[in-house]
N, C-alpha and C positions, 0 to 999 in steps of 0.2 A: 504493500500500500504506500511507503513513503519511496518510493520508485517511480510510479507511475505518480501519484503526485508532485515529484520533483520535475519528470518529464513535460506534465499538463503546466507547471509554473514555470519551469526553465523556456518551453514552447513559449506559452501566452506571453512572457514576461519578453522575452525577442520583440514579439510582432510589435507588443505594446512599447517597445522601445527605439524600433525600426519604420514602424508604419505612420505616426501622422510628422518621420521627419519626411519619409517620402513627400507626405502630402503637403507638405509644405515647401519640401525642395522643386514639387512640378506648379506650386501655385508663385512659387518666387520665380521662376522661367518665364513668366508670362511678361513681357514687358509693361503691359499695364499694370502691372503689380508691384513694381522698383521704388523701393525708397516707405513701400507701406509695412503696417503691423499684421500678420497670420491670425489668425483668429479660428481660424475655421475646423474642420476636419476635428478628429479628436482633442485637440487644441480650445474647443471649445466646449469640454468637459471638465477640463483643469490644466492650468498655466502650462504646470511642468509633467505632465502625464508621462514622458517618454522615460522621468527619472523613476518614479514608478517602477515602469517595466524592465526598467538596468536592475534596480533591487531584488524584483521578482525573478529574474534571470539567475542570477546570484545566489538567489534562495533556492531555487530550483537544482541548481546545479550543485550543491551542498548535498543536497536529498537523495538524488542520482547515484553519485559518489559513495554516500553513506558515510563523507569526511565531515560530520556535522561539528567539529571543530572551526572549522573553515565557515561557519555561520556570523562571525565575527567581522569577517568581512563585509557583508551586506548592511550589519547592524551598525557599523563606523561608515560604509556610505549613508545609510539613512540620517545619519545624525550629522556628517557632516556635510550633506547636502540641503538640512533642513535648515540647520544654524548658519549655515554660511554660505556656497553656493549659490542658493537657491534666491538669496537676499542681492549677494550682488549681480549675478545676472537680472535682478529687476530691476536694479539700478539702473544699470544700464541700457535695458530695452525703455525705462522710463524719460533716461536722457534720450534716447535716440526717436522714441517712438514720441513725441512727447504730448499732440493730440489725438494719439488713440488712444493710449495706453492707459487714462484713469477711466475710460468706457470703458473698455477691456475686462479691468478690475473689478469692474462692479456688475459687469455679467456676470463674470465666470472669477468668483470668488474663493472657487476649489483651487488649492495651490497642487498642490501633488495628486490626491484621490481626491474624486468628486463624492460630493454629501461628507466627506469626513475631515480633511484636511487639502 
């Protein structure tokens, strides 16, 4: 059971880490899109969703393994993606982006999970 759990979190935790950069790497190609803030796609379920799925990847692949030692690692990025990271990258999308970005915030007020945090 913590196998196949590890494979279902390792799996989702990927896609969820790979897929809305996709979707934002083909919505920033668009040249009518140059210079704007993403919002869309999974993106607009919680700011940083993709970090998320780097955690859940991390956890998954702990589980897999059965080196559940190695859990440490997911739990010191969690923490120091929530305390720091996650802070100055909105600093910075907040300099850059500077009239979308407190719309943005007050949509989608999920920073990492949506409904939770």
């Amino acid at each position: 059971l913590l196998e196949a759990t590890g494979v279902f979190l390792f799996l989702a935790g990927t896609w969820l880490n790979v897929y809305p950069e996709w979707q934002r790497h083909v919505w920033k190609a668009d040249p009518e899109n140059k210079g704007r803030l993403y919002t869309g796609g999974l993106f607009a379920l919680a700011r940083h969703i993709n970090y998320t799925g780097e955690i859940m990847s991390f956890i998954g692949f702990a589980f897999v393994t059965g080196a559940l030692w190695t859990l440490w690692v997911p739990m010191a990025m969690g923490i120091g993606m929530s305390t720091v990271s996650i802070w100055e990258i909105e600093f910075y999308l907040e300099q850059r982006y500077k009239n979308d970005w407190p719309k943005y915030v007050k949509e989608v007020p999920a920073v990492m999970v949506p409904g939770v945090y």
